[in-house]
N, C-alpha and C positions, 0 to 999 in steps of 0.2 A: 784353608788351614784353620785349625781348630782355635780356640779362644776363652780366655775365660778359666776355671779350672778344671783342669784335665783328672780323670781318677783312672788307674792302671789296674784293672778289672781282675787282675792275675794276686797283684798284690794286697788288694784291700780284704778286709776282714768285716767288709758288713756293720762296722760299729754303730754307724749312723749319727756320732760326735759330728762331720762336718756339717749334717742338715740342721741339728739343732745351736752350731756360733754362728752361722750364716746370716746378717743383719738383713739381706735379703730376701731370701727362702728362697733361694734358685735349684734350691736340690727337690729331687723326687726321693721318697724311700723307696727303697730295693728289698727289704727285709722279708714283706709280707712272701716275696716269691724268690728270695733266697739270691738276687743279686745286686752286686754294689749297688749305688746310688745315681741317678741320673740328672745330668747338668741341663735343667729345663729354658732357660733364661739366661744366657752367658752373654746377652747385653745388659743385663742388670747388673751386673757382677762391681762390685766398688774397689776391687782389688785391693783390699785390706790385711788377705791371707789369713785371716780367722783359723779358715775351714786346712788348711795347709802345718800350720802352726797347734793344732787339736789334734790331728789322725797321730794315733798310735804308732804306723808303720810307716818308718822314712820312703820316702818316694812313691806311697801310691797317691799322693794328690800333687799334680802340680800346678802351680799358678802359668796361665801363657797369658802376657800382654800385648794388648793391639799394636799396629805398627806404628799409630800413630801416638802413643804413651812408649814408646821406646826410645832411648837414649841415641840421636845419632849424631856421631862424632868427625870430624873434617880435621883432616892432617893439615897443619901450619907449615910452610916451607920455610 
């Protein structure tokens, strides 16, 4: 399963705002050949959401966290 921030290739518009808040630079530019941006490095990723919290368009970035920074929860009886 994918990791890290996911970009939804339908919805993005090329802006190229997430490659330049990225405190990492995990993004590749797409611009020069006309698509989105590509997630080079999604173990570098500081899950900050920079790049999610910048795009223009609701939902083409999304953040996915590893299983092990996930919340898991145990029912109390």
């Amino acid at each position: 399963m994918a990791y890290g921030p996911v970009i939804d290739e339908e919805t993005c518009i090329n802006c190229d705002l997430c490659i330049d808040s990225c405190p990492m630079d995990i993004f590749s530019t797409g611009k020069d050949t006309g698509n989105p941006p590509k997630v080079l490095y999604p173990d570098e990723c500081w899950y900050d959401g920079a790049c999610v919290e910048i795009c223009p368009v609701e939902l083409a970035i999304r953040l996915v966290h590893p299983l092990y920074m996930k919340l898991v929860l145990k029912r109390v009886k």
